[in-house]
C-alpha positions as CSV (number, residue, x, y, z in Angstrom):
1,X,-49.2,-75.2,28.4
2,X,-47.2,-73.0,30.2
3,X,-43.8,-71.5,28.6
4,X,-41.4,-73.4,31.4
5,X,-43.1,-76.7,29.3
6,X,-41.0,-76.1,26.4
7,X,-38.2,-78.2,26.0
8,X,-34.4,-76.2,26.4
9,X,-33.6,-77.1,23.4
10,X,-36.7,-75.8,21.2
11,X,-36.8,-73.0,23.7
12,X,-33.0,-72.0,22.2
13,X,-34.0,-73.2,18.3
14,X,-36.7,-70.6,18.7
15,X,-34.4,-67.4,19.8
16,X,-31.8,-68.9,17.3
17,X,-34.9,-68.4,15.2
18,X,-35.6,-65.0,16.2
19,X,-31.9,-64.0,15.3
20,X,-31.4,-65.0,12.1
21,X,-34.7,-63.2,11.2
22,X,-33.4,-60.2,12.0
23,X,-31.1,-60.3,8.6
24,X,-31.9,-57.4,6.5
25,X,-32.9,-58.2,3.5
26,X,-34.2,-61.6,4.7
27,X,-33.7,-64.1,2.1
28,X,-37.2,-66.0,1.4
29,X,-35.6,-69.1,2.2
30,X,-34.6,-68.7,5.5
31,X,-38.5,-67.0,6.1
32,X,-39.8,-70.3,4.5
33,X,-37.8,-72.3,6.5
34,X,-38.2,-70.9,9.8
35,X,-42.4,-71.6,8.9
36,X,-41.3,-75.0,8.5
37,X,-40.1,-75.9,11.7
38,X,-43.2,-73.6,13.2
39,X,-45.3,-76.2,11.6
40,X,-43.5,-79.4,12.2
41,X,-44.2,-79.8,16.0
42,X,-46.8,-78.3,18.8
43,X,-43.6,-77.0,20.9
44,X,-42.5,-75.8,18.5
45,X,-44.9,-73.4,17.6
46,X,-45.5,-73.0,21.9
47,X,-42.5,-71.7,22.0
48,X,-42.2,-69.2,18.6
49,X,-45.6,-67.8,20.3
50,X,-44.3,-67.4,23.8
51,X,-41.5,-65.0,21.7
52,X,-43.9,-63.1,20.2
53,X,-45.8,-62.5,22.9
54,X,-42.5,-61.4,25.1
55,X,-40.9,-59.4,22.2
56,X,-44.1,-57.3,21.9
57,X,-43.0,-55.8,25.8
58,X,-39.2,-55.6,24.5
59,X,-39.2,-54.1,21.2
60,X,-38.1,-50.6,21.4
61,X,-39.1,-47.8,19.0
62,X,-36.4,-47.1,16.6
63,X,-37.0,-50.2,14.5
64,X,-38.5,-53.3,13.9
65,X,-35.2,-55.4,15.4
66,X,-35.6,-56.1,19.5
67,X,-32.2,-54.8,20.5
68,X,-30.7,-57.8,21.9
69,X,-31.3,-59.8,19.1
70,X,-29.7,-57.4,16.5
71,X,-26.3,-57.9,19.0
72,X,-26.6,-61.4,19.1
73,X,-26.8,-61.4,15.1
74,X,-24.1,-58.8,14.8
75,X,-21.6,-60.6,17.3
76,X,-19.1,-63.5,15.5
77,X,-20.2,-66.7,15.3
78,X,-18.1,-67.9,18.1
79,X,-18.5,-67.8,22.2
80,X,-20.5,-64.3,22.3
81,X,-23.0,-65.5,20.1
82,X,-23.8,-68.3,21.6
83,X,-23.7,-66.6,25.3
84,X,-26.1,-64.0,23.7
85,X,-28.7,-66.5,22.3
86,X,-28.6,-68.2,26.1
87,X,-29.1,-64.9,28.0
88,X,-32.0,-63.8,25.7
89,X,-33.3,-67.9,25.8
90,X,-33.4,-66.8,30.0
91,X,-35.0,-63.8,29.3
92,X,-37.8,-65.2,27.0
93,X,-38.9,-68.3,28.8
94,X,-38.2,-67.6,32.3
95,X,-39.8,-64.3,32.7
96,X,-43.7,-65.0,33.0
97,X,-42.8,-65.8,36.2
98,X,-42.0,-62.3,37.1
99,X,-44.3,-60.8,34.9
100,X,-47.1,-62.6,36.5
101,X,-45.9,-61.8,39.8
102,X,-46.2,-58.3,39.2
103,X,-49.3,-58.6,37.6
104,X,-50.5,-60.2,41.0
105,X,-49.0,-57.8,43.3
106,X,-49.9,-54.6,41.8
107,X,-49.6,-53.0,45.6
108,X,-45.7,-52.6,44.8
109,X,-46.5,-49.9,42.4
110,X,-49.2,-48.4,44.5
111,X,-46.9,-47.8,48.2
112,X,-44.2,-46.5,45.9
113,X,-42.8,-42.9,46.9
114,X,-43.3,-41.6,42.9
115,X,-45.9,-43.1,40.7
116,X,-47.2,-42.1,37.2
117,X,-51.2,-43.4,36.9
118,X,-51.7,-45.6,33.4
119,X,-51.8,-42.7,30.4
120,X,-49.7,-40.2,32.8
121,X,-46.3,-38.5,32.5
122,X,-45.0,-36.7,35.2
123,X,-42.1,-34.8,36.2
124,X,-40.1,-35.4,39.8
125,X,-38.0,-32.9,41.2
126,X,-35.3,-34.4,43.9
127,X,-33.8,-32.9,46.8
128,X,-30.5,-32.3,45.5
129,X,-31.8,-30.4,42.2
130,X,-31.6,-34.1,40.2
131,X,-35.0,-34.2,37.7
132,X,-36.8,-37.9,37.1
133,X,-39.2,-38.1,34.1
134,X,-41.8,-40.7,34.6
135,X,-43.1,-42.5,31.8
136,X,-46.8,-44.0,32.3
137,X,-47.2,-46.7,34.6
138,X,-44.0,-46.2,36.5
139,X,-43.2,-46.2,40.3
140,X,-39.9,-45.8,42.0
141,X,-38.6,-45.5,46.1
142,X,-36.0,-42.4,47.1
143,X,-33.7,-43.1,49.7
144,X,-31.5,-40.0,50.4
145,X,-28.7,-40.3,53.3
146,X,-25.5,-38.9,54.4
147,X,-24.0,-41.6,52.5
148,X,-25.7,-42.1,49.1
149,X,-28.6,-41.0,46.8
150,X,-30.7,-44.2,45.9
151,X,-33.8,-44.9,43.9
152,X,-35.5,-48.3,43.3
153,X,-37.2,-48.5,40.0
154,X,-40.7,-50.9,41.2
155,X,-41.9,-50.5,37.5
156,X,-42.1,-49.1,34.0
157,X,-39.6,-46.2,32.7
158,X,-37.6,-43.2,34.0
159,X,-35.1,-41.0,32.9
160,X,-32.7,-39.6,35.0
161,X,-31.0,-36.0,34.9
162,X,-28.6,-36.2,37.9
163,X,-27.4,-33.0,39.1
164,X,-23.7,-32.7,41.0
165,X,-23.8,-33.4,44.5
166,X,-21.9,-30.9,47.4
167,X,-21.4,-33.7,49.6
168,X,-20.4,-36.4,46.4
169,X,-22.3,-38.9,47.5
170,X,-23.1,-41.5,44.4
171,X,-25.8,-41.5,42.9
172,X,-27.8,-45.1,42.1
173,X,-30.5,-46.8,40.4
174,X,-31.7,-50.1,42.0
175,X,-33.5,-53.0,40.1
176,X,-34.4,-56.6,40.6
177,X,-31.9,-57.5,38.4
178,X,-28.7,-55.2,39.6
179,X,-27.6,-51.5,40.5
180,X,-26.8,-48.7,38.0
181,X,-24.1,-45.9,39.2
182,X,-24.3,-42.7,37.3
183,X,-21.2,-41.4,36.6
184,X,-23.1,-37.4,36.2
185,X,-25.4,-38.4,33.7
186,X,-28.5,-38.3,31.7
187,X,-30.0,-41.8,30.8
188,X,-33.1,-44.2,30.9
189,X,-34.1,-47.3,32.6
190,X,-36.9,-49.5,32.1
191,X,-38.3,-52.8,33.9
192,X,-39.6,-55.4,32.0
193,X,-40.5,-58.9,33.0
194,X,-37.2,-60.0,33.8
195,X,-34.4,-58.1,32.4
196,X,-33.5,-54.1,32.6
197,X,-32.9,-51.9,29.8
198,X,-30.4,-48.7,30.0
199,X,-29.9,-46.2,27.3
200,X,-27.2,-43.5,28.2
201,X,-27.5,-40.1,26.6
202,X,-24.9,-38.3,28.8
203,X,-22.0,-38.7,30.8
204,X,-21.8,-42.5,31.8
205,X,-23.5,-45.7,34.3
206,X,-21.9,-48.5,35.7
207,X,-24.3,-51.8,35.5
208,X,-23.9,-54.3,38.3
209,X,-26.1,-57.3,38.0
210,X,-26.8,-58.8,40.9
211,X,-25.5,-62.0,40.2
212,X,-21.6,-61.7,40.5
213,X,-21.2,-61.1,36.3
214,X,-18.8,-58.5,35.5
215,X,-19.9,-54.5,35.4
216,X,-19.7,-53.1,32.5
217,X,-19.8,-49.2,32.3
218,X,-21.9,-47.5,29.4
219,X,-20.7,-44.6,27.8
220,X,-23.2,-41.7,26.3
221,X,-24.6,-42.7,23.4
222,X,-24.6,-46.3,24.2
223,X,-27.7,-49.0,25.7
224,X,-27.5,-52.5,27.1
225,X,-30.3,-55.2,28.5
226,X,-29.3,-57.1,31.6
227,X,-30.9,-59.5,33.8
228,X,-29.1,-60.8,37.5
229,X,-27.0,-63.1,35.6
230,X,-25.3,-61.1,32.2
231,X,-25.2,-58.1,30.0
232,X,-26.0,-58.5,26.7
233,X,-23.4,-56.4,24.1
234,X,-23.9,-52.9,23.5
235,X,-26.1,-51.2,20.8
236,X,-26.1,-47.5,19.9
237,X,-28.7,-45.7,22.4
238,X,-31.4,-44.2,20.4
239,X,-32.7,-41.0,21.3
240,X,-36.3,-41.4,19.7
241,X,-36.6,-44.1,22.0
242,X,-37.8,-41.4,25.1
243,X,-39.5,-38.9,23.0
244,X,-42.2,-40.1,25.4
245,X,-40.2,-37.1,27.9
246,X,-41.5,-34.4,25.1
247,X,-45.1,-36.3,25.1
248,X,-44.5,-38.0,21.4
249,X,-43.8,-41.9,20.3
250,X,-41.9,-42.0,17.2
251,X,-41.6,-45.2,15.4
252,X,-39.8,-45.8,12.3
253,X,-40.8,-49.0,10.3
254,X,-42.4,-50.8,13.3
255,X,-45.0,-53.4,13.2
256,X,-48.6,-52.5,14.0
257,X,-49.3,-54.6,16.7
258,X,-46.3,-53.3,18.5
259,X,-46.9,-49.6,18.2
260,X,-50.2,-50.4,19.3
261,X,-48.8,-52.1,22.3
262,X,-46.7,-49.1,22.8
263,X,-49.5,-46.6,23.1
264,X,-51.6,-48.5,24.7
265,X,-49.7,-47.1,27.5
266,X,-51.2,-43.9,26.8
267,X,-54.6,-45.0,26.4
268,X,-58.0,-45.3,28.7
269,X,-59.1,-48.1,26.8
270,X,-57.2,-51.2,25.5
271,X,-56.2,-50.9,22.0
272,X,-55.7,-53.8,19.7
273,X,-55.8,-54.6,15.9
274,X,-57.1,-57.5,13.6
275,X,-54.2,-60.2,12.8
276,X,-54.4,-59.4,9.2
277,X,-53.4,-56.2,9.6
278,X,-50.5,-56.4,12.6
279,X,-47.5,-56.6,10.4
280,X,-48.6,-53.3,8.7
281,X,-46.0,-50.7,9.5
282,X,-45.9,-48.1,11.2
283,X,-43.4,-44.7,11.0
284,X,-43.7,-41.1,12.6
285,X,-44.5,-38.7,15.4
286,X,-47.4,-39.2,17.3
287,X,-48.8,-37.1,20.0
288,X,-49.2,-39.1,23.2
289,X,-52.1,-36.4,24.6
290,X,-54.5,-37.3,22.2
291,X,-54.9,-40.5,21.3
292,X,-57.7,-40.8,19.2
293,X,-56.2,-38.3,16.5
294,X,-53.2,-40.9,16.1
295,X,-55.9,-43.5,15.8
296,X,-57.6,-41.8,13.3
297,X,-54.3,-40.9,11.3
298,X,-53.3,-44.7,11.6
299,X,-57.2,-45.4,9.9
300,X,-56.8,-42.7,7.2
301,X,-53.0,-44.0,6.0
302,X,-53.5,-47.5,6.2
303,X,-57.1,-47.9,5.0
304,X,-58.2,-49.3,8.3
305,X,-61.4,-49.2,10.4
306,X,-61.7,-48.2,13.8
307,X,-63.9,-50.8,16.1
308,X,-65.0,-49.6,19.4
309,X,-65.5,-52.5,21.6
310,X,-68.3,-52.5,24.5
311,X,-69.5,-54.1,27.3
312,X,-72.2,-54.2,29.2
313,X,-75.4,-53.6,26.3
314,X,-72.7,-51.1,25.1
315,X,-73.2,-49.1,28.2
316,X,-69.0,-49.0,28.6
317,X,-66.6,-48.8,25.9
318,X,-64.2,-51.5,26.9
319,X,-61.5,-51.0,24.1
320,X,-60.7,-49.9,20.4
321,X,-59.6,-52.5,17.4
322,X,-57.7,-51.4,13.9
323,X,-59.5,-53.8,11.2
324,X,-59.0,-54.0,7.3
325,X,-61.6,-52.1,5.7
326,X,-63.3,-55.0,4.1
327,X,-64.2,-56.7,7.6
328,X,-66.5,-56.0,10.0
C-alpha cells in the first residue's frame, strides 16, 4: 500500500511519534509504548515504516535526531508545535511523489549545466569569482544576466561561496520548493524529496518558499528545512555536516544504517547492512576517497563481517552488506 493510503490522522500519530522519541534520555516507557501502537494496527506500522524509510534521506550527520524533529520537540507545547508536527507530517507522507518523480526522470540531472557523477566531488568556478562545491550526485543550471546571478539546484548538495559583485546584482538559489537570496555568504543547500535544507556558515540567506509563507532570513551559524508551503524553526547549523567539501563524513553517534546510507553516496556499489546490526552506532572521520578502508574500520570496531554481494554466477559484484559475525 502506498504511503498516501495512510489515514491523516495515523500519518500525524506517527511524526508525533517520531518527536517525542527524540527525548534524551528516553524513558523506557514511552519506547515501550510507542511499540505498542506499532503493533496494534497494520497502518499503523505502514506509516512508522514510511518514516523510517524517509528519515534515512533526512537525517543529517551531527547526530542521531533528524533536525526538524528536535525543533518540533524543543518548541512549547502550543501553536508552533503543532504547526511543526503538520509541516514535517507534509514532508513525510507526501514526498514519494517527488521522490519517485525524480527517480523517473533522471534526464533533469543529466541536461544540467554542472553535474557531479554518483561517488564524485567537484569544484565549480563562476564567472564573477563565486566558488560552488558539488557534493556527489548533484546538478544545478547558471543563469547570469545584467540583472541577476541565478542557479537552480536540479538535485543533491552544494555549497555556495559567493563572491561580491561590481555591478550588485543579487545573488540566488532556486528550488522546487522556493528561492534563497545570499546576503554575501557562505552556506549549503540540499534537495530532498520534497523539502530544502539550508545551513548558513557566513554572512546571511533570505528563504522564500514558493507558496506565499513568510521569508525568514538565516543568520550565520543558523539552518532551516522548508518545503513551498513553511519553514520549519531554526536549529544551530553544523559545520561537520559539509565536511564532505574537505572529502570526509563525520558522524557522531549515528545509527548504522544511516551512515551507511550516507556513504553510499560515495560508493560504486550499493552498501547495506543486516537489520540486527542497523542501530549500532557509528562516530568519526571517514575518508570519502576510499571507501573500502572505512568499511573495513566499521568491520574491525564493531565486530562485523563484510558480504560482497554478486550477480550474475558472481561475474559482477552488485553490492557490499555489514553482518554480525555470527551470521552468514
Amino acid at each position: 500500500m502506498s504511503a498516501m493510503a495512510v489515514p491523516p490522522g495515523v500519518a500525524q500519530r506517527a511524526v508525533e511519534w517520531l518527536v517525542e522519541l527524540q527525548a534524551q534520555p528516553l524513558p523506557d516507557e514511552v519506547r515501550l509504548a510507542w511499540q505498542q501502537w506499532r503493533d496494534s494496527h497494520p497502518d499503523h506500522e505502514r506509516a512508522w515504516q514510511r518514516i523510517e524509510a524517509v528519515n534515512g534521506k533526512l537525517r543529517t550527520l551531527g547526530g542521531p535526531q533528524h533536525p526538524a524533529a528536535a525543533a518540533a520537540l524543543l518548541a512549547p507545547r502550543s501553536r508552533q508545535r503543532r504547526h511543526a508536527i503538520k509541516t514535517l507530517s507534509v514532508l513525510f507522507f507526501t514526498g514519494g511523489l517527488a521522490w519517485t518523480a525524480q527517480q523517473q526522470l533522471p534526464w533533469r540531472s543529466w541536461t544540467a549545466d554542472e553535474r557531479s557523477s554518483s561517488g564524485k566531488r567537484r569544484n565549480v568556478a563562476l564567472s564573477d569569482g563565486s566558488t560552488v562545491a558539488m557534493n556527489a550526485g548533484a546538478a544545478f543550471d547558471i543563469d547570469y544576466d545584467q540583472s541577476g546571478r541565478r542557479l537552480r539546484l536540479r538535485a543533491g548538495e552544494i555549497v555556495i561561496t559567493t563572491a561580491p559583485d561590481q555591478r550588485e546584482r543579487p545573488f540566488t538559489v532556486h528550488t522546487a520548493q522556493g528561492t534563497l537570496q545570499a546576503l554575501g555568504t557562505r552556506f549549503a543547500v540540499r534537495l530532498y524529496d520534497a523539502a530544502t535544507h539550508v545551513s548558513v556558515f557566513d554572512g546571511a540567506v533570505e528563504l522564500r518558499p514558493q507558496g506565499g509563507t513568510p521569508s525568514r532570513t538565516l543568520q550565520a551559524g543558523q539552518q532551516a528545512l522548508f518545503n513551498a508551503g513553511a519553514i520549519m524553526p531554526t536549529l544551530a547549523a553544523d559545520e561537520d555536516s559539509i565536511a564532505w567539501t574537505d572529502g570526509f563524513l563525520i558522524a557522531r553517534s549515528m545509527r548504522l544504517a544511516d551512515f551507511l546510507a550516507e556513504l553510499n553516496r560515495y560508493s560504486e556499489v550499493t552498501l547495506s547492512c543486516a537489520p540486527q546490526v542497523a542501530n549500532l552506532r557509528v562516530s568519526g572521520s571517514y575518508p570519502l576517497d576510499d571507501v573500502q578502508l572505512v568499511l573495513e574500520t566499521l568491520s574491525a570496531t564493531l565486530a562485523l563481517n563484510i558480504e560482497t554481494q554478486t550477480r550474475f554466477w558472481g561475474r559482477y559484484r552488485s553490492g557490499i552488506r555489514l553482518a554480525p559475525k555470527n551470521i552468514s
